[in-house]
N, C-alpha and C positions, 0 to 999 in steps of 0.2 A: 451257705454263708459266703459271702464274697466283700471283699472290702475294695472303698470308693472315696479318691479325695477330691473333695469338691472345694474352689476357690470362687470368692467373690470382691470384685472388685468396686471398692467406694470411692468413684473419681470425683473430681471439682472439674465439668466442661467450662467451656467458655461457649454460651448461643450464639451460633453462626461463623465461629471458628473452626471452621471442619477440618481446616488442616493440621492444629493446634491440638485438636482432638484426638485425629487419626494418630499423632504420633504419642501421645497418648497410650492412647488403648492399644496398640502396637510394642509399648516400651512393658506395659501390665501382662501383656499376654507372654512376652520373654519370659519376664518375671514367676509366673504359676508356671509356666511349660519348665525352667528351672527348677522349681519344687517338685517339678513330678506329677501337677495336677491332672485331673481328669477332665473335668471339666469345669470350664470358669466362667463366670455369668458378668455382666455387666449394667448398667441401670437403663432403664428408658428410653429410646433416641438418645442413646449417648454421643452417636456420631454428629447430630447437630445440634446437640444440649438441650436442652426443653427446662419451660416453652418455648417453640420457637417462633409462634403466632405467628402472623400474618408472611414469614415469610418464606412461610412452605408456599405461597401462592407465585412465588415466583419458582418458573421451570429451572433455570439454571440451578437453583438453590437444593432443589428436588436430585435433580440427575449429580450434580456435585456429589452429594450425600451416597448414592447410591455407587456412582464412581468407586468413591473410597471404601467403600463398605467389600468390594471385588477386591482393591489393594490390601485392606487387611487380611482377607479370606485368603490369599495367596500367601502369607505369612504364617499362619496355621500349620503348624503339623502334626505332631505327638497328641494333642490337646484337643476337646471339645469346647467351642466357645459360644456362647450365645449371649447374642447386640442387638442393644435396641439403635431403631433406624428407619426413615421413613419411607415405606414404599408405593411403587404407582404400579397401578395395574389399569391400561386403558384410561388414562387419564384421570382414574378416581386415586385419592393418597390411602393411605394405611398408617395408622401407629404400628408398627411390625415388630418384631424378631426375630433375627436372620438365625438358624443352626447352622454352625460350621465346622466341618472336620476335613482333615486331611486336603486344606487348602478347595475346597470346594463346600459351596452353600449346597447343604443337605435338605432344608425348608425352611421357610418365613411362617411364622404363625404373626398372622393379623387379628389383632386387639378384639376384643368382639364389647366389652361395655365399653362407654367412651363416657368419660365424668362429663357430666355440662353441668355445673352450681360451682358458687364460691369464683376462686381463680380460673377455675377452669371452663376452657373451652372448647373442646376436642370435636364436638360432631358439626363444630362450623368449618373447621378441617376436614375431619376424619369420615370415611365408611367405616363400619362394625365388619369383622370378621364372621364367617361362619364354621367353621372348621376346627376343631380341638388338636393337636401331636399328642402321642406317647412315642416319647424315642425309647429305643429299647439296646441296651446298650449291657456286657455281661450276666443278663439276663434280667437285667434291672431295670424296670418300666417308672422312667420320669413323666411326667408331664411339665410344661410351658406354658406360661401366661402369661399377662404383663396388669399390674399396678391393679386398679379400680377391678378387672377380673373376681379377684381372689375377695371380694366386700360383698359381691353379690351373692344371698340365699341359693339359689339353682343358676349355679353359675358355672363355664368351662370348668373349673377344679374340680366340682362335685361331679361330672362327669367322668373326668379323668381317674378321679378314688374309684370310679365304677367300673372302670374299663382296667383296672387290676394296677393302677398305678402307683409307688410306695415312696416315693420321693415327687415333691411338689418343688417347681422352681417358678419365682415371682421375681420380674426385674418391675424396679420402680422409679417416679421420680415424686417422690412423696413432700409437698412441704411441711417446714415445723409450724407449729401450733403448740402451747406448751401443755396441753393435757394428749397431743395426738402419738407420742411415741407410747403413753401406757395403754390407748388404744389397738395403737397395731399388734403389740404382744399378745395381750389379751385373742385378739381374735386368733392370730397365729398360733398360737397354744390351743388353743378351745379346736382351732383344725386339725392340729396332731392328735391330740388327746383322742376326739371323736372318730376321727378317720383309719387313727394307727399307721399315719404316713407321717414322713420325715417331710419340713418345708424348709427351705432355703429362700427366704427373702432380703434379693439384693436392691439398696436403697442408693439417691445418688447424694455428694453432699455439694453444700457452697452454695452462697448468692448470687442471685437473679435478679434485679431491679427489685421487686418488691417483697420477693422470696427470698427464705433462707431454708436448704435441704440441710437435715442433721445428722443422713445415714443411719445409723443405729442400724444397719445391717445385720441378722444373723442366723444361726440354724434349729430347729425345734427336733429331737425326737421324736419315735413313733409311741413317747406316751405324754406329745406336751410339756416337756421339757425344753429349754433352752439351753443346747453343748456348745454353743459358740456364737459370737457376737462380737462386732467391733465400735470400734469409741466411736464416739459423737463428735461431727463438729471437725471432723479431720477425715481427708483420706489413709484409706487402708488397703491391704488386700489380705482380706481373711481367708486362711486356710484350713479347711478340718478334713482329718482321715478319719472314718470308722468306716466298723465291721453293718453288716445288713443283711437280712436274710431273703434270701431271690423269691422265696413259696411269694406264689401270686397273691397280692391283695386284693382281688378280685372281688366284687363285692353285687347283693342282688341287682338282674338284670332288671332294668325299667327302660319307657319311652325316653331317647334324648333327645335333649334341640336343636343338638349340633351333631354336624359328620364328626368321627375320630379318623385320623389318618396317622397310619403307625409306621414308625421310621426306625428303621434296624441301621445301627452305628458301628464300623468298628470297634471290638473289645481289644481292652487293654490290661498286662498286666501290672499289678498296685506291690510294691515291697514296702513302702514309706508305714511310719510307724503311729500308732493313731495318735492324734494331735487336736485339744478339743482346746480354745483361748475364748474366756469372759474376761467383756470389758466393762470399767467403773461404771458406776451408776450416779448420776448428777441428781441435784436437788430441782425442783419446780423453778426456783430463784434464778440457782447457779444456769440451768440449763434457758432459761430465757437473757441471762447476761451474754453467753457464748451465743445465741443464735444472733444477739444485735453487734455482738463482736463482728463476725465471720461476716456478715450482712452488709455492716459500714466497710472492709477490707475488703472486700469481694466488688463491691458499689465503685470505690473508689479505682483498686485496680483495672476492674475489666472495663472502664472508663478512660483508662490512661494516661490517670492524674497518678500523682508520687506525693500532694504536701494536701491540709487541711487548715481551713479558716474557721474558727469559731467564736462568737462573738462570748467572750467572757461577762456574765453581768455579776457575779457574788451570788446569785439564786443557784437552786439545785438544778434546774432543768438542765442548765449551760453548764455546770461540774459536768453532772452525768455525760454529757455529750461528749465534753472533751475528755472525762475518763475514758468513754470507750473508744475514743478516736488515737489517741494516746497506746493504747493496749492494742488497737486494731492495727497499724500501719509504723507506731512507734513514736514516742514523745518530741522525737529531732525533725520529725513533720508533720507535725501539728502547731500553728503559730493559734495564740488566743490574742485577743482584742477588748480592751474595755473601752468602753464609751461611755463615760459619764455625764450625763447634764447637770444643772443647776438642781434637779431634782433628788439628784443621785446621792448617798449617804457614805461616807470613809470609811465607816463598815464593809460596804459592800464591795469596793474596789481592796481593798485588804483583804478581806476574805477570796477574792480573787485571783489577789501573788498570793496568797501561800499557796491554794488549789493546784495551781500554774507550777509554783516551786514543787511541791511535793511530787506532782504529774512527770515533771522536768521540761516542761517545755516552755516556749518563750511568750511572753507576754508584752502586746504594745501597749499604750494609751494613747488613747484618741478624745479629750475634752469635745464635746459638740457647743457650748455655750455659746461663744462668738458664730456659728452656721445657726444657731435656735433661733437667735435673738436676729440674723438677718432676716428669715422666715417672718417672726413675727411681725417684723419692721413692716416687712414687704405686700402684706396681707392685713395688718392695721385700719385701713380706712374699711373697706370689706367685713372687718369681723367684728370692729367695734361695735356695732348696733345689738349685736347680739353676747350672751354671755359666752364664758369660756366654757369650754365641754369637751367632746372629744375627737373632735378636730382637731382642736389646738394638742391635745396628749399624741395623737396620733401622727404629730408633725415629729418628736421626736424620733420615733420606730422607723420613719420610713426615711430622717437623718442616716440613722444608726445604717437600714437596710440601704441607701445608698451607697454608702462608704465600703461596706462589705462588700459588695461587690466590684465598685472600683475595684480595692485590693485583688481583691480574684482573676479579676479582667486583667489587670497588668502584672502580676508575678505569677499566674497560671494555678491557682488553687480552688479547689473544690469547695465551695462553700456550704458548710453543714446547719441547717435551721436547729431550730433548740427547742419546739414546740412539741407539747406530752398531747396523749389523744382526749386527757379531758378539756386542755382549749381546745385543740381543732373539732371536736364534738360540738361544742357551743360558742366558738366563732370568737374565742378570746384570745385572738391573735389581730396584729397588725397586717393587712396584704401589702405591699411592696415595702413592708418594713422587716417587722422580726419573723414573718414569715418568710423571707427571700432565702433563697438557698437553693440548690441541685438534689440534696440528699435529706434527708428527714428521720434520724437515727429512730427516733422513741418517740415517732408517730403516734404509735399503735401500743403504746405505754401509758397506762393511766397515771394519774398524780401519786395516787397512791402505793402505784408499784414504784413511782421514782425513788420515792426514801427506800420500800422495801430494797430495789437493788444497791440503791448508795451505800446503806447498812450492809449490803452483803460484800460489797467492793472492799470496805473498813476490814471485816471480820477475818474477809479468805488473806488480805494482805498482813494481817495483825498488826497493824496502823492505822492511823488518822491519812488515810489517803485524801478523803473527800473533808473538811473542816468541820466540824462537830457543829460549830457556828452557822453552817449553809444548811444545814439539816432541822436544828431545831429552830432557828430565825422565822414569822411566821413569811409567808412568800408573797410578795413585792413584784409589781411593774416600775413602780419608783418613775411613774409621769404625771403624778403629781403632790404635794406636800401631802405625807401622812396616809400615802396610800395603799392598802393592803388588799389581793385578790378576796378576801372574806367581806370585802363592801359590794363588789359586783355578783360573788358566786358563794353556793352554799357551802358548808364543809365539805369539804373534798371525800371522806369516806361516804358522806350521803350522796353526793353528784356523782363518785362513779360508780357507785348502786342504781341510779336511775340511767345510766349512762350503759353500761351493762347490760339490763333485763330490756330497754328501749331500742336499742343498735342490736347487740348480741342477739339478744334472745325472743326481740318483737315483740314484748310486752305491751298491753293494751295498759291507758292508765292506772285504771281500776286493779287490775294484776298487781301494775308497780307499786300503787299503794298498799297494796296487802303486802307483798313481799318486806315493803320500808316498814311498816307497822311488826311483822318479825323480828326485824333485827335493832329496830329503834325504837319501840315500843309504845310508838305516837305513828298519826298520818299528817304529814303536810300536806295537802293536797297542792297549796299553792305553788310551794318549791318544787313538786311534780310538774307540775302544768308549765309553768314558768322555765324550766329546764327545756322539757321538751319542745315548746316554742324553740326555744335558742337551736336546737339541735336541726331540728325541721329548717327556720328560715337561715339558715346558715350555710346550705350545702354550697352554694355560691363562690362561696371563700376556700372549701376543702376540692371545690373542683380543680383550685388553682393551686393548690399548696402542694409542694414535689411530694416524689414519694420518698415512703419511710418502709424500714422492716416489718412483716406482717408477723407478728407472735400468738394472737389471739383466735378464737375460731371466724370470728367477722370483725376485719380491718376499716379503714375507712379509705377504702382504695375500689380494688377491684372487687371486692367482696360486695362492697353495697352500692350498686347504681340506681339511684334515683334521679328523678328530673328537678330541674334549680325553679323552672318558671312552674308552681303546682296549688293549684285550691284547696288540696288534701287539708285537714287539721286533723287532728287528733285529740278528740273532745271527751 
């Protein structure tokens, strides 16, 4: 038996701050080497944050990274550390992981599956590794891998269970998705259980452009248990000591794919006292509100903005927004904005100030009538011939998105669009109007989820944070008299049912009609067809519209690239 504390470090990088970083990971490594640790793990490329796309392709970027990866290693001593970091060998890169102890790199284990789907794009970078580690350390045989590794059937790890390994260690940079943390568990558990090794999966946390990491780092027993785990949503550095038994796990010989090369570490002796910490557990709701939190604060800072613009309209979309802008960076910089026209109802800008009051933050007014009515002046001879439509509605949005931006442009604010993904799905947004903005909170947020979280903002606050009135109101573009989004689109629990199985999940019609005949116990065939039109000749608009936080398994970002000019239909 021999006892081993293992630390894991759930940083927030910043991509392409290597220096930022380095001091960083240099300040964590103090940190564990103070506890007494053994060895401390770290997420992914953490030295150049990931992803860091296209600019591994610059050399400088490459040997910087590698640079620093030597000045940490020289800071090492007591402690075992393993970083992710990008490596060249003859000119070809690596997703790597450096082993280092006692101020010198012991070995790089290079990544061997490389994700290509979804966000990812690793082997437009990357070469695959061939080579497995078991370090062997008080006679304790870990293995090394990194992220997508440890998902693959006959993958490095099951090799390593073969080659008698009893502790698995996985550095990752895993994005959230809000069913993907009961994923990881599950398979992590199901690897302990089966294998009868201990796994230590360290995750990284914090936003990306279009990403939000959640960390939920933690450690499983050798019977599938989880003894330790850190929050979500925040850096940490989790520490566990336990006992472990050195008898080899050894397990029957078979053919492998990969070479093993086995690395013998200085041992170390352990007094520290065993030390196991579980962290809270968030709801589906709670844990997609925090991933758009950290996402919009994360967006904004690592941008090198301080204040936020939102255009207030009395609708939920634009609450939500400035609720989470509000909580994200704080109510004293976040300014809200109403724009009213002739269309616009006293409800709605009252519902507005209180939002605004309750939130604490400041609220302009900005009347457009007198700029509406120039427009219309202006364009008069031109438009008369034909009726009003929506051109003329569409001259207010792109008022409203003028002015926002002024604003921005001269007092240096970030401007946050306010569009949910069942408009950007079916193209019921303004382009150089209410969709102008830098950042795009609750992109990748259906309608349906927006009440869900606004009800849950109410509930965790036990207040009326969001107005009871913007919630059950039915919802309004307010561009023309008497006009409600349920004249242009279906109920919103049916659109983002077709919206869902059509985007998400690739449903063919016929599918999506069955599915809707399920849950609603009729087929509309037509509100099917008619939807997915919209979704299809629309991509035009979503090619241009910033990005927003990805929560869902397929975003309307990086997740789904299609072509705008396309004959395809969907019949």
């Amino acid at each position: 038996m021999s006892k081993i504390t293992l630390a894991s470090a759930q940083i927030n990088t910043n991509v392409g701050d290597i220096d930022s970083n380095t001091k960083k990971i240099i300040n964590f490594i103090k940190k564990a080497d103070k506890q007494k640790a053994n060895i401390l793990t770290f997420p992914e490329l953490t030295i150049t944050g990931y992803p860091p796309e296209d600019l591994v392709h610059y050399d400088h970027f490459v040997n910087t990274n590698i640079k620093k990866l030597k000045e940490i290693a020289r800071t090492v001593n007591n402690i075992t550390v393993v970083i992710g970091f990008v490596n060249k060998i003859k000119n070809k890169l690596y997703n790597s992981a450096a082993i280092i102890q006692n101020k010198k790199i012991k070995y790089i284990y290079n990544k061997i599956h490389l994700p290509n789907y979804g966000v990812f794009d690793e082997k437009r970078y990357f070469y695959p590794g061939d080579e497995v580690p078991i370090l062997e350390i008080n006679n304790i045989k870990i293995g090394i891998s990194i992220c997508e590794d440890i998902w693959e059937n006959e993958s490095p790890v099951s090799s390593q269970i073969r080659k008698g390994a009893q502790i698995i260690i996985n550095i990752n940079s895993s994005p959230f998705e809000y069913d993907k943390h009961t994923k990881r568990i599950n398979l992590i558990k199901k690897i302990s259980k089966d294998n009868k090794v201990f796994v230590l999966y360290t995750n990284q946390v914090g936003g990306q452009d279009e990403l939000v990491f959640d960390g939920g780092s933690l450690l499983t027993n050798n019977c599938g248990e989880i003894i330790s785990s850190s929050k979500r949503f925040e850096e940490q550095l989790m520490i566990t000591t336990f006992d472990i038994k050195t008898d080899s796990n050894k397990q029957k010989n078979q053919k492998e794919n990969y070479q093993t090369k086995k690395i013998k570490l200085n041992n170390y002796k352990n007094f520290n006292q065993d030390t196991l910490t579980i962290a809270p557990n968030y709801s589906k709701i709670d844990s997609i509100y925090r991933a758009l939190v950290l996402g919009t604060k994360d967006y904004v800072g690592k941008n090198n903005f301080s204040r936020v613009l939102v255009a207030v309209s009395g609708g939920i979309d634009s609450a939500l927004v400035a609720a989470i802008a509000a909580k994200a960076i704080g109510p004293k910089n976040v300014m809200g904005v109403s724009l009213p026209s002739k269309y616009s109802s006293d409800e709605s800008y009252n519902d507005a100030k209180i939002l605004c009051g309750n939130l604490g933050i400041e609220l302009i007014k900005i009347p457009i009538n007198n700029i509406h009515s120039s427009f219309e002046k202006s364009l008069e001879k031109l438009f008369n011939k034909s009726e009003s439509g929506l051109a003329e509605e569409n001259i207010q949005s792109r008022i409203r998105g003028n002015i926002m931006m002024a604003l921005a442009n001269k007092f240096n604010f970030l401007l946050l669009a306010t569009g949910n993904k069942s408009e950007m799905a079916t193209g019921y947004g303004t382009l150089y109007g209410d969709m102008a903005g830098a950042f795009s909170c609750i992109k990748d947020v259906s309608k349906t989820m927006v009440y869900e979280i606004c009800n849950h903002i109410n509930k965790t606050n036990l207040s009326e944070i969001i107005p009871n009135n913007i919630i059950i109101k039915p919802p309004t573009a307010e561009l023309r008299p008497n006009q409600l989004d349920s004249d242009s689109l279906p109920p919103y629990d049916q659109l983002d049912l077709i919206i869902k199985l059509y985007i998400e999940k690739k449903f063919s019609p016929d599918k999506i009609a069955r599915e809707f005949k399920k849950k609603f116990g009729s087929i509309n065939k037509k509100i099917i067809m008619e939807n997915i039109n919209l979704i299809d000749r629309n991509e035009y608009k979503r090619r241009q519209s910033p990005p927003g936080v990805k929560i869902s398994n397929l975003a309307l970002g990086k997740d789904r690239r299609l072509p705008i000019s396309s004959g395809w239909k969907n019949l």
